[in-house]
C-alpha positions as CSV (number, residue, x, y, z in Angstrom):
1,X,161.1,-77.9,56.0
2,X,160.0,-75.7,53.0
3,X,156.6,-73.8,53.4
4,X,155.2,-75.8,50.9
5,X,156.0,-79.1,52.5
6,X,154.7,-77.5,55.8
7,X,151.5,-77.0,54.5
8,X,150.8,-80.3,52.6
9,X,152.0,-81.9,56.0
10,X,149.2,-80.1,57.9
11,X,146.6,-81.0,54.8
12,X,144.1,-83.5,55.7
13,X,143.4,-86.1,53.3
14,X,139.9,-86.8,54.4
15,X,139.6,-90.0,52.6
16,X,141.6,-91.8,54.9
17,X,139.8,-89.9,58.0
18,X,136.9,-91.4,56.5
19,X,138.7,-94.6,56.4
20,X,139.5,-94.2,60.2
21,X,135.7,-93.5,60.6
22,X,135.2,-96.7,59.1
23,X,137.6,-98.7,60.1
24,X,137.4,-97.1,64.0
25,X,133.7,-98.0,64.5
26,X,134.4,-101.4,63.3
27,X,137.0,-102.0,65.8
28,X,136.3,-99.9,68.8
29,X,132.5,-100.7,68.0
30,X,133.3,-104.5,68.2
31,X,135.6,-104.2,71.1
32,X,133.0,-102.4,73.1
33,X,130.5,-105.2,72.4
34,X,132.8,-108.0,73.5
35,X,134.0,-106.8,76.3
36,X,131.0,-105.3,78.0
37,X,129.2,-108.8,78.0
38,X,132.1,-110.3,80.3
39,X,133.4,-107.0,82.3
40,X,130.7,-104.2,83.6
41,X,133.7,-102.3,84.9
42,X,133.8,-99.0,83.3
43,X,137.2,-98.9,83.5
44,X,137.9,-102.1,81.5
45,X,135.7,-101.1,78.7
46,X,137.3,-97.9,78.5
47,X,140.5,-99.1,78.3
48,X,139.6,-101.6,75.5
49,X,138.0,-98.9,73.5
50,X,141.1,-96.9,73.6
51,X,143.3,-99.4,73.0
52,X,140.3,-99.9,69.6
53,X,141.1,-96.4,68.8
54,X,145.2,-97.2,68.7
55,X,144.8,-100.2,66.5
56,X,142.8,-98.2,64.2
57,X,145.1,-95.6,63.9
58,X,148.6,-97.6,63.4
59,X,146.1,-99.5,60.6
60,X,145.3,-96.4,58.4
61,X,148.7,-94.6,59.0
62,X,150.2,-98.3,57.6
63,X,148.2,-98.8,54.5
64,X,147.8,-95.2,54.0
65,X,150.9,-93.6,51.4
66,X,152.3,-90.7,52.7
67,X,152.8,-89.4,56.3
68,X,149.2,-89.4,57.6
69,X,149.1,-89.6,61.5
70,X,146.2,-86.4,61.8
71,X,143.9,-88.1,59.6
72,X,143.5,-91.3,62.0
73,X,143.2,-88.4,65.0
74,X,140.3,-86.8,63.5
75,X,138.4,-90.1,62.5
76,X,139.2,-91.2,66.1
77,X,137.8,-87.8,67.4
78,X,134.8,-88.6,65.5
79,X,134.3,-92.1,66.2
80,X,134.4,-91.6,69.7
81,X,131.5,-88.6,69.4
82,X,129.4,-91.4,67.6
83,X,130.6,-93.8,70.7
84,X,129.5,-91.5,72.9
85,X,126.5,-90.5,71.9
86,X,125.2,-94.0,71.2
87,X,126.2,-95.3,74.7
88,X,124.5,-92.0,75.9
89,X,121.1,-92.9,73.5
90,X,121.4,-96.7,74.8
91,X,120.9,-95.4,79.2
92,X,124.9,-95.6,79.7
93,X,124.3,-94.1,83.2
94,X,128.6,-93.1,83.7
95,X,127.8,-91.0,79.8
96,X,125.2,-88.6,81.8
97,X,126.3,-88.1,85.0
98,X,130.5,-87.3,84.4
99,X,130.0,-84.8,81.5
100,X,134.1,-84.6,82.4
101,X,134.5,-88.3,81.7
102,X,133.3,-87.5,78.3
103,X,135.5,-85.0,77.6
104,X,138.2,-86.4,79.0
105,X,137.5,-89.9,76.5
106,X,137.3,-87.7,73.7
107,X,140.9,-86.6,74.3
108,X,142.2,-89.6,75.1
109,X,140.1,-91.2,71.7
110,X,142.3,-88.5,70.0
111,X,145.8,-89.1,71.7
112,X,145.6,-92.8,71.4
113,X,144.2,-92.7,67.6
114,X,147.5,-90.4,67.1
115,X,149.7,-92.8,68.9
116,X,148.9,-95.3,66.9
117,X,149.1,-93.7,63.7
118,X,152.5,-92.2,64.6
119,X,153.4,-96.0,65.2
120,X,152.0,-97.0,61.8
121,X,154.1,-94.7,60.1
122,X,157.3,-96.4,61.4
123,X,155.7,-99.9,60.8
124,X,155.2,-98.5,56.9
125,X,159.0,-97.3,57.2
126,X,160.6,-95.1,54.6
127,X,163.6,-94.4,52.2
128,X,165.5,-93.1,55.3
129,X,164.7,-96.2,57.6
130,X,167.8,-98.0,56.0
131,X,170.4,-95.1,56.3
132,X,168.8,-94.4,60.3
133,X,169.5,-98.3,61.2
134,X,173.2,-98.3,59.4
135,X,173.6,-95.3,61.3
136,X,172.4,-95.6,64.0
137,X,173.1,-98.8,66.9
138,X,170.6,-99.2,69.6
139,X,167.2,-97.4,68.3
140,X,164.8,-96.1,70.6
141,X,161.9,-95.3,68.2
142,X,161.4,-99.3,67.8
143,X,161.5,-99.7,71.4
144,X,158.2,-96.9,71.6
145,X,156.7,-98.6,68.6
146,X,157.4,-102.1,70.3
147,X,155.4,-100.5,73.4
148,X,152.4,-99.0,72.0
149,X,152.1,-102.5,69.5
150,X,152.9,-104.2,73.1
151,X,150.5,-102.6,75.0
152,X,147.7,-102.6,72.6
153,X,148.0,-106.1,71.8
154,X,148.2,-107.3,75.4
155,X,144.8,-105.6,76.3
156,X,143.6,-107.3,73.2
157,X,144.7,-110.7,73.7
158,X,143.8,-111.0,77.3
159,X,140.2,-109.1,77.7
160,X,139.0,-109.9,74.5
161,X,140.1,-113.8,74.6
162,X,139.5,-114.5,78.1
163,X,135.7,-114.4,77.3
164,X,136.1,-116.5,74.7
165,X,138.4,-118.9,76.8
166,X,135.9,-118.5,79.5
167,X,138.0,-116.8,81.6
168,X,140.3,-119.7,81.9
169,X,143.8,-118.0,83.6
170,X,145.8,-120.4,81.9
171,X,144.8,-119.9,78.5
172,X,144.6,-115.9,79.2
173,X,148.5,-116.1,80.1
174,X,149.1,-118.4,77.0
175,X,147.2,-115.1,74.8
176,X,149.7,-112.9,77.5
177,X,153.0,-114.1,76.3
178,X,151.5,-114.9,72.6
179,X,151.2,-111.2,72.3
180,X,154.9,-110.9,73.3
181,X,156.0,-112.9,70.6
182,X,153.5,-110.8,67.9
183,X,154.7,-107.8,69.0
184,X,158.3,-108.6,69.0
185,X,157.7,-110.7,65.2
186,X,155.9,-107.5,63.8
187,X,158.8,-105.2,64.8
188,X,161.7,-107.3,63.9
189,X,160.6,-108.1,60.5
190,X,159.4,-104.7,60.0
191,X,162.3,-102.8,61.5
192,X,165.8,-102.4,58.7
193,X,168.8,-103.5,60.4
194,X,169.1,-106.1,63.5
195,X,166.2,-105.3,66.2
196,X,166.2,-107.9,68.4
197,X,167.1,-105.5,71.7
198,X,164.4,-103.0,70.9
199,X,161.8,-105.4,71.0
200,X,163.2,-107.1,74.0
201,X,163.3,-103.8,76.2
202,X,159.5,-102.9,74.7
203,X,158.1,-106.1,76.2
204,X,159.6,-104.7,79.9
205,X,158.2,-101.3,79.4
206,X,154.8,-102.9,78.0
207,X,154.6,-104.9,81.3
208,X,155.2,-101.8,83.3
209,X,152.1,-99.6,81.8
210,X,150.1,-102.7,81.8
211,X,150.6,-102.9,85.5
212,X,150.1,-99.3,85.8
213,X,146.6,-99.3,84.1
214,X,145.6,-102.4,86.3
215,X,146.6,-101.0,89.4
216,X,145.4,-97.3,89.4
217,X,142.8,-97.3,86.8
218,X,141.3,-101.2,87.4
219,X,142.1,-101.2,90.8
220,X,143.0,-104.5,90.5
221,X,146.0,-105.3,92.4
222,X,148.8,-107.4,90.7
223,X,151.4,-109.3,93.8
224,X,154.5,-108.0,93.5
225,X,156.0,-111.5,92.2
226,X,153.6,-111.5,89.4
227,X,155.1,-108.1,88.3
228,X,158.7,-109.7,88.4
229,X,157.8,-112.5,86.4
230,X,155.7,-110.6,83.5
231,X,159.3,-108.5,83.2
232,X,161.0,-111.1,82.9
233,X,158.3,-113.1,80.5
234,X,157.8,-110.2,78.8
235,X,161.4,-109.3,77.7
236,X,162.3,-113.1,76.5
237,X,159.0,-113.8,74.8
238,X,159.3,-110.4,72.8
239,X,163.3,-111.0,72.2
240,X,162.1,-114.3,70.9
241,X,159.4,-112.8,68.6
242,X,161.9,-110.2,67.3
243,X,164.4,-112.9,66.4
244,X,161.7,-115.1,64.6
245,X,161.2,-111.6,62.8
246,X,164.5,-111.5,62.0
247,X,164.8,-114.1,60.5
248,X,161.8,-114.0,58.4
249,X,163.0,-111.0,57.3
250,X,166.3,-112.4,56.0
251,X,164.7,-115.1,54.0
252,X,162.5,-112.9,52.4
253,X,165.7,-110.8,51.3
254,X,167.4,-113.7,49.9
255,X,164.5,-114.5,47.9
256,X,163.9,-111.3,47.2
């Protein structure tokens, strides 16, 4: 990479961080709000805020023209400050007495906005996307972006629905596998070639961070058989989403 294209790389283009601003507080704000009226567990409401702060970035770094993954890190570095200090203003008792809490959300409010961004960037594709699939067979960058789009929208779908289902487990794992299929639509359609496997494999890994999370961060232990059966949900639901994608993305070709 030339110097030049070095440094417009490392330029911000603070429009679209003030687009993250925007579009973060809107999000993670909302999120918050939500989910603190059902769950009082820190932990929950943490995770949804993060999981506000990837959303936000994979939406900027998709509508945004150009490679622009820093800008949604430094809007999410601000938005969590404003986070922060507003849950700090508003008595938040976990905000004043774990000053390393609050560091340690601001880096994470960082990573995840950068995450996502990096996966918006592959969702927006670019002129070497269709030489990388003819090239290339099985392609691991869709199986990350299938994870962090997994991921995301499975905290989504199940803590900020179940309130609105009241909580009803049926419904919550209808909004579960739901999310599989999303996930596995958004990156078939928006991935060149046939990626049908990527998705597939994303839904397994997607499972195994979400049981992670719950069962060292919640504390909420998930029975081994459950595990088994999210795997195994996961990977068919999201292999099913994919194809769907697939196909869309074939008849938009031909009519194309």
């Amino acid at each position: 990479m030339s110097k030049g294209a070095t440094t417009q790389a490392l330029k911000l283009e603070w429009k679209w961080v003030i687009s993250a601003v925007i579009v973060g507080l809107l999000i993670v704000g909302a999120s918050y709000f939500i989910v603190s009226r059902t769950y009082h567990s820190m932990e929950i409401q943490a995770l949804v805020m993060l999981v506000g702060f990837m959303i936000t970035g994979a939406i900027v770094a998709y509508f945004s023209p150009g490679v622009t993954i820093n800008e949604p890190a430094v809007g999410g570095l601000i938005v969590m400050l404003v986070m922060l200090a507003t849950l700090y203003a508003t008595g938040a008792p976990e905000m004043k007495q774990s000053p390393s809490i609050n560091i340690l959300m601001l880096l994470l409010g960082v990573g995840f906005s950068w995450v996502g961004g990096w996966a918006g960037e592959k969702l927006q594709g670019d002129e070497n996307s269709a030489r990388e699939a003819s090239a290339a067979g099985f392609q691991w960058k869709w199986v990350i972006t299938g994870i962090v789009i997994g991921f995301a929208l499975n905290v989504l779908f199940v803590f900020l629905l179940a309130p609105v289902f009241k909580i009803n487990l049926n419904l919550v794992l209808v909004a579960f596998l739901v999310s599989f299929v999303v996930t596995g639509f958004v990156v078939g359609y928006k991935s060149p070639g046939v990626t049908i496997k990527e998705p597939a494999y994303a839904g397994i890994f997607s499972v195994v961070i979400d049981w992670l999370f719950l069962e060292f961060l919640i504390k909420l232990h998930v029975p081994v058989s459950y595990l088994v059966s999210g795997l195994a949900l996961g990977f068919l639901f999201a292999m099913l989403g994919a194809w769907l994608g697939e196909k869309y993305q074939e008849s938009t070709q031909r009519s194309a």
